[in-house]
VMD Tcl script that draws the C-alpha trace (Angstrom):
set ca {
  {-1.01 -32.65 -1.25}
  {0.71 -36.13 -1.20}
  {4.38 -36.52 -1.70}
  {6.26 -39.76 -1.55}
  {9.79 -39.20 -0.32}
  {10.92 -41.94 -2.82}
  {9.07 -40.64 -5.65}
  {12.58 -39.42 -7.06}
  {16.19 -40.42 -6.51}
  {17.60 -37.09 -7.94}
  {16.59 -34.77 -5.21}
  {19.95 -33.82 -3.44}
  {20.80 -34.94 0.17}
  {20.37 -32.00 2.26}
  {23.39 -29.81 3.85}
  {24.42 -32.09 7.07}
  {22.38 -33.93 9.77}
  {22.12 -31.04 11.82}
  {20.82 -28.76 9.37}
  {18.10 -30.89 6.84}
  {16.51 -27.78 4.76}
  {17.85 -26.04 2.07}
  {20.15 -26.10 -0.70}
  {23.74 -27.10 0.73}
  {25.67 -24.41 -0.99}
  {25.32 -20.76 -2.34}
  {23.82 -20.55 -5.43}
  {23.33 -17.72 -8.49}
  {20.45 -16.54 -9.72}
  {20.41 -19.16 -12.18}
  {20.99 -21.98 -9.80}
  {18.12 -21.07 -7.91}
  {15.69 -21.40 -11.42}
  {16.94 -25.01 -11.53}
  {16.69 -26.08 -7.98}
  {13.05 -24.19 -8.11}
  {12.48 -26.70 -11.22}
  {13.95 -29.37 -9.58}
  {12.00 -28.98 -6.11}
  {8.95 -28.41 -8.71}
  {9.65 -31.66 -10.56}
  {10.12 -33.80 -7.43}
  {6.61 -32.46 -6.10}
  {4.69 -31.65 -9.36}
  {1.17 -33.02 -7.98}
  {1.24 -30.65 -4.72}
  {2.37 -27.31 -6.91}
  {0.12 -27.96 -9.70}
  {-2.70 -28.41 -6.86}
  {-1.97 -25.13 -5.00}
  {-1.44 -23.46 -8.62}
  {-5.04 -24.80 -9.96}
  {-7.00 -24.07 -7.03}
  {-5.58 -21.00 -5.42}
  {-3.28 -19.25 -8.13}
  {-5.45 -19.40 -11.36}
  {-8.66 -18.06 -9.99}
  {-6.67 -14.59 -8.37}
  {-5.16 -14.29 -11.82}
  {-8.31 -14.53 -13.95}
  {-9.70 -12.04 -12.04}
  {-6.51 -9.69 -11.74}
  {-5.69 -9.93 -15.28}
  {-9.48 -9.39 -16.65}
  {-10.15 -6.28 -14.15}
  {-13.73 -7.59 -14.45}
  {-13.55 -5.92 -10.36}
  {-12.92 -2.58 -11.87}
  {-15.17 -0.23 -12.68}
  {-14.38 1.31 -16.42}
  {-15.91 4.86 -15.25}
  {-13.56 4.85 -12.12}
  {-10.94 4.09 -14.35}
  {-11.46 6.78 -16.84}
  {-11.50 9.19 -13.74}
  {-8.42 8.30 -12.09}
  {-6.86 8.31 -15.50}
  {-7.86 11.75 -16.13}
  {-6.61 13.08 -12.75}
  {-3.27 11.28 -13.31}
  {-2.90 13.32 -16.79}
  {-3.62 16.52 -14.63}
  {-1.27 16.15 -11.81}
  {0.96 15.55 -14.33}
  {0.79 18.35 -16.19}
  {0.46 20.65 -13.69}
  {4.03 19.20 -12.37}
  {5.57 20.22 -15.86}
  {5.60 17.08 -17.06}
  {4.88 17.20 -21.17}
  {2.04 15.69 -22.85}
  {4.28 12.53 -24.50}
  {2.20 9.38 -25.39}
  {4.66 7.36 -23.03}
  {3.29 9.65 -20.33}
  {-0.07 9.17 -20.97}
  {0.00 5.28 -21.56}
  {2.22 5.44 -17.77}
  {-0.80 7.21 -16.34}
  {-3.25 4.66 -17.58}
  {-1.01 1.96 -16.59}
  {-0.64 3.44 -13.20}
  {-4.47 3.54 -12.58}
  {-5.08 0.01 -13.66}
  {-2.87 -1.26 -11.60}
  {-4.17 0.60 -8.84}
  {-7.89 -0.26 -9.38}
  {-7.37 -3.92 -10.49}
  {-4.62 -4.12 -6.78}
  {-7.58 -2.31 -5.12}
  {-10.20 -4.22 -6.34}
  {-8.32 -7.58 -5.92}
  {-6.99 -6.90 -2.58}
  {-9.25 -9.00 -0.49}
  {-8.37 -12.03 -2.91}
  {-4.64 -11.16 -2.58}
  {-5.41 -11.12 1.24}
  {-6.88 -14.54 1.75}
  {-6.91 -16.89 -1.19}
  {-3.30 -15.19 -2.80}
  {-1.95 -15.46 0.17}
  {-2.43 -18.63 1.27}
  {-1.62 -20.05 -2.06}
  {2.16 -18.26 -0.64}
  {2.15 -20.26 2.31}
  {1.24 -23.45 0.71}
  {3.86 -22.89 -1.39}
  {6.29 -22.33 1.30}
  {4.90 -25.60 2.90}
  {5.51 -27.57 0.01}
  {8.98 -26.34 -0.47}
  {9.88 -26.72 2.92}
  {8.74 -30.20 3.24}
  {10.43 -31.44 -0.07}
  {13.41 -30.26 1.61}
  {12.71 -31.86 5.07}
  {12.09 -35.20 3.16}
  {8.51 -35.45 4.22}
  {5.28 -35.79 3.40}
  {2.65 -32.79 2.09}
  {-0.06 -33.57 3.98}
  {-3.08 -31.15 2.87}
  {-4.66 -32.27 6.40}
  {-1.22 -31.24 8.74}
  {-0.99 -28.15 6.14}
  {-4.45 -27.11 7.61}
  {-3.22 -27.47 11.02}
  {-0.41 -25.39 10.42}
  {-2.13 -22.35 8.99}
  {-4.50 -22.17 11.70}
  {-1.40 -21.71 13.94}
  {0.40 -19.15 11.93}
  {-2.37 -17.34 9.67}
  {-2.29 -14.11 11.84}
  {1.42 -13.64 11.64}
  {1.48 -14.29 7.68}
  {-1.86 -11.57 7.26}
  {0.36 -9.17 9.62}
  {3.58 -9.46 8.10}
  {1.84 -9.28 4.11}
  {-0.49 -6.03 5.62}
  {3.56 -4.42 6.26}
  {4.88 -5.45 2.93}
  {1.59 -3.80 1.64}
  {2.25 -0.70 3.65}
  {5.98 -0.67 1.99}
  {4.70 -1.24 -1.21}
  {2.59 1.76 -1.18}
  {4.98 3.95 0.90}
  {7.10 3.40 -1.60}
  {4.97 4.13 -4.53}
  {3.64 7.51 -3.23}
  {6.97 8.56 -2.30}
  {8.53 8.15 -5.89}
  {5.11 9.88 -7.16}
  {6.12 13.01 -4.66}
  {9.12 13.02 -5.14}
  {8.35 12.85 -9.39}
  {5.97 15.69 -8.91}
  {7.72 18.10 -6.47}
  {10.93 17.81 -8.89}
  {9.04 18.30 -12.33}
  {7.44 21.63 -10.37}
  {11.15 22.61 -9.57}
  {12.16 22.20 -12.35}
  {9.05 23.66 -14.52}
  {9.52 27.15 -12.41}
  {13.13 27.12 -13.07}
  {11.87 26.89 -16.90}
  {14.23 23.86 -17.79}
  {13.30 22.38 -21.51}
  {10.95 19.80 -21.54}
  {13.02 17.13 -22.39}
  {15.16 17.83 -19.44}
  {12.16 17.72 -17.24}
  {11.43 13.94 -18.85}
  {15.05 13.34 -18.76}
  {14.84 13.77 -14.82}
  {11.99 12.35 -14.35}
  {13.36 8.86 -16.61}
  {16.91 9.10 -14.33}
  {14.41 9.06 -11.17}
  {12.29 6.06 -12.18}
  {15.29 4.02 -12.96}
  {16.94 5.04 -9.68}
  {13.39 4.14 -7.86}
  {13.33 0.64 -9.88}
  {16.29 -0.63 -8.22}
  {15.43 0.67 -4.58}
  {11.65 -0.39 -5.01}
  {13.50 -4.01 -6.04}
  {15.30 -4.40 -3.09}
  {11.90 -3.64 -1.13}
  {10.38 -5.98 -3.10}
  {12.92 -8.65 -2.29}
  {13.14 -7.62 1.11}
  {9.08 -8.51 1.53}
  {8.62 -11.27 -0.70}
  {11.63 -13.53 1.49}
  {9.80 -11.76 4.91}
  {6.02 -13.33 3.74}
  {8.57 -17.23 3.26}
  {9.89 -16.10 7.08}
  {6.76 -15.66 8.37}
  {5.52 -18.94 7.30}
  {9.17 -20.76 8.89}
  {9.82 -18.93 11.54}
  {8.13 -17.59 14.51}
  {8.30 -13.75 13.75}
  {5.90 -11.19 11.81}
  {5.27 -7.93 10.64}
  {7.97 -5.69 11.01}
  {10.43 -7.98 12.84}
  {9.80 -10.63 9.48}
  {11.16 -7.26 7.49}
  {14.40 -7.21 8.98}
  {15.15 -10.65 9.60}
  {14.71 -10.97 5.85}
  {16.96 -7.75 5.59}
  {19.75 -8.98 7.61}
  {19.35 -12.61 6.38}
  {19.96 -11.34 2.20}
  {22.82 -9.16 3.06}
  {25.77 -10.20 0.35}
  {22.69 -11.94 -1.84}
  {20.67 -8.96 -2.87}
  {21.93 -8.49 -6.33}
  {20.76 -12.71 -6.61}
  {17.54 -11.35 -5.04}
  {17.53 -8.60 -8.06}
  {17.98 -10.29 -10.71}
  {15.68 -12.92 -9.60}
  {12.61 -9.67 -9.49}
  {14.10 -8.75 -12.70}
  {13.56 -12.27 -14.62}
  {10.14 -12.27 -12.72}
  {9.22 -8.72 -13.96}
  {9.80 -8.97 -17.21}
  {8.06 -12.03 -17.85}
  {4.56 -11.08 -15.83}
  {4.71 -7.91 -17.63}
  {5.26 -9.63 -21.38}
  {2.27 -12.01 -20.02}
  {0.29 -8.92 -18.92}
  {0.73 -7.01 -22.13}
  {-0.22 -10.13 -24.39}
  {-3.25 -10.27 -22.55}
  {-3.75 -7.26 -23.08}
  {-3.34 -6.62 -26.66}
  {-4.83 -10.63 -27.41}
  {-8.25 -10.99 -25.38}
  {-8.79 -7.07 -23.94}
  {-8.55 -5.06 -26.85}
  {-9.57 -6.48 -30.74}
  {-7.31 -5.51 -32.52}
  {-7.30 -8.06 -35.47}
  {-10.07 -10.59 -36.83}
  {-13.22 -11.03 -34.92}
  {-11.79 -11.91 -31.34}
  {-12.59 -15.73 -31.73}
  {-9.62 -16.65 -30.55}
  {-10.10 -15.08 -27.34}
  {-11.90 -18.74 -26.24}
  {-8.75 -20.17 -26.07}
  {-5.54 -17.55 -25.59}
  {-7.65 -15.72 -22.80}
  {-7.13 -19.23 -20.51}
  {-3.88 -19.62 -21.86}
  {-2.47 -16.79 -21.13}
  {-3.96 -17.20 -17.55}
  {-2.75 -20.43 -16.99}
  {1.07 -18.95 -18.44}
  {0.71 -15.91 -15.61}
  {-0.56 -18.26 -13.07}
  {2.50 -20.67 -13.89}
  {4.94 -17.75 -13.34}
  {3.74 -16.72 -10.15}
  {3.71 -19.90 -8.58}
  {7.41 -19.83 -9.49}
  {7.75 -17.17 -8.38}
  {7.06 -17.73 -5.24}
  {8.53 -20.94 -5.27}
  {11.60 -18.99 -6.17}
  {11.46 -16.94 -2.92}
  {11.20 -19.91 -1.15}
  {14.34 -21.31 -2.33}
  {16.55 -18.00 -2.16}
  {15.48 -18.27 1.51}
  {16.97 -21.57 2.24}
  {19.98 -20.42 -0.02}
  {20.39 -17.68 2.35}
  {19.77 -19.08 5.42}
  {22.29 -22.20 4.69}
  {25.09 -19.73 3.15}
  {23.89 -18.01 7.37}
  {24.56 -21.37 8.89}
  {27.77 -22.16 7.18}
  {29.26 -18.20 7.61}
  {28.54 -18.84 11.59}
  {29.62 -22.20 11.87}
  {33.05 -20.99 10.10}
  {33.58 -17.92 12.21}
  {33.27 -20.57 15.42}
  {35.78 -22.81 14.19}
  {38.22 -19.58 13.15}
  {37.30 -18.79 17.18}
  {38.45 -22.21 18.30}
  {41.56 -22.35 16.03}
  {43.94 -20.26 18.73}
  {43.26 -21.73 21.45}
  {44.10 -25.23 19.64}
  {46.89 -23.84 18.33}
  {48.33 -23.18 22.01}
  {47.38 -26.25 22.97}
  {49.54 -27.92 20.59}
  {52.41 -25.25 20.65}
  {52.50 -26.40 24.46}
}
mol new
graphics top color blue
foreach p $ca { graphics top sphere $p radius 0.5 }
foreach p [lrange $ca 0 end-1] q [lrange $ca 1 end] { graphics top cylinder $p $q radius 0.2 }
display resetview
């Protein structure tokens, strides 16, 4: 992980002297894609190091579920169907396909977990690293890198175990909440399509609040890695650092989303399931589309990197404004007398 602070002219001068990290200005959804491809351009070697070693492997195995056991699957799956129809939910293909959905993801999270824990993980803080020192205007020393995580890997594993514990907190609450109100609303004998209606209106209301969690854990994990806090003190420093930025931080999850998932379904319908010729060309899409969900997750959380310095200077420049609006009487009666 080399980087030569010359290697190119267009990276921006940072915000002042006193303050040598970050984008110098606030900055759209869209501005943070280009300085992500910008910081990614200026230190392509270190990225495309973290993203070959650490990245691709996780992904491989994530998106193959070669962890997960098919039996274990069909189980869960079946249980799923039953708890939903014993809410009052309708048998509707879109329900069943959610259920099977569901349970891969939980297996193939499950089953990856110890991956996501250690190699995953650190693939975040390198990440971070890099980031940070393209903006510091140093070096990306692999050997200092090393250093560094043995200093800080307890309060990264701490504060990722709490976004884990939100992550699921939240899940299982939207699943009570989706079950108790389908059994209210069963007994009450609503139509069926009311009962999916509800339950549709709930997921989208979920999808925005489960964002902001997202957001809220994804810039905690970068804060973990800069500053010295963890767990649940990370959680609300990011909180209180994104206030005024969160719909930046949503559409951000939202661009992210939607292209994993279109990743995750071609993989899906292209090397897991044959559904056309004889599956030949499974030798090459399979590590294509690998490499392609491997690619977005490393911007990803390069992205998350970079909101965090957008924040954090937008932080510096709102308290370094409300001191000189503190000063400004006083000078006033200074000159008045």
């Amino acid at each position: 992980m080399e980087v030569s602070p010359a290697a190119s002219p267009r990276l921006k001068p940072p915000l002042s002297p006193s303050y040598r990290h970050g984008p110098p200005r606030y900055m759209n959804a869209l501005d943070i894609l280009r300085e992500t491809v910008r910081v990614l351009r200026y230190n392509l070697s270190s990225f495309m190091i973290i993203a070959s070693l650490l990245v691709c492997p996780v992904c491989a195995l994530f998106l193959s579920n070669v962890l997960v056991d098919d039996s274990l699957r069909r189980r869960l799956t079946r249980h799923l169907l039953l708890l939903a129809r014993s809410s009052g939910l309708p048998s509707r293909p879109f329900i069943q396909h959610s259920c099977v959905k569901f349970s891969d993801m939980i297996l193939s999270s499950a089953a990856c977990f110890p991956l996501f824990l250690s190699v995953l993980l650190l693939s975040k803080a390198a990440v971070v690293y890099s980031v940070d020192c393209t903006y510091s205007r140093k070096k990306a020393d692999s050997s200092l890198f090393y250093v560094l995580i043995l200093k800080i890997w307890r309060r990264i594993v701490s504060t990722y175990l709490w976004t884990c514990a939100v992550t699921v907190g939240c899940l299982s609450l939207f699943l009570a909440l989706v079950v108790s109100t389908c059994a209210a609303l069963s007994v009450l004998r609503f139509p069926d399509d009311l009962i999916v209606y509800a339950t549709l209106l709930g997921g989208l209301v979920f999808s925005v609040a489960f964002a902001n969690a997202v957001i809220v854990c994804s810039v905690g994990v970068v804060i973990s890695v800069l500053e010295d806090v963890s767990g649940p003190q990370a959680l609300w420093r990011s909180s209180t650092l994104i206030k005024g930025q969160t719909q930046v931080g949503l559409i951000i999850y939202l661009g992210s989303t939607i292209a994993t998932a279109f990743v995750e379904g071609l993989f899906e319908h292209r090397v897991k399931t044959l559904s056309y010729g004889d599956g030949s060309s499974r030798i090459w899409e399979g590590p294509l589309l690998v490499v392609m969900y491997s690619f977005l997750v490393l911007i990803d959380s390069m992205m998350s990197a970079v909101f965090y310095f957008s924040c954090r200077s937008n932080s510096i420049a709102s308290a370094s404004s409300s001191r000189e609006l503190e000063r400004l009487p006083s000078s006033v009666v200074e000159v008045d007398i």
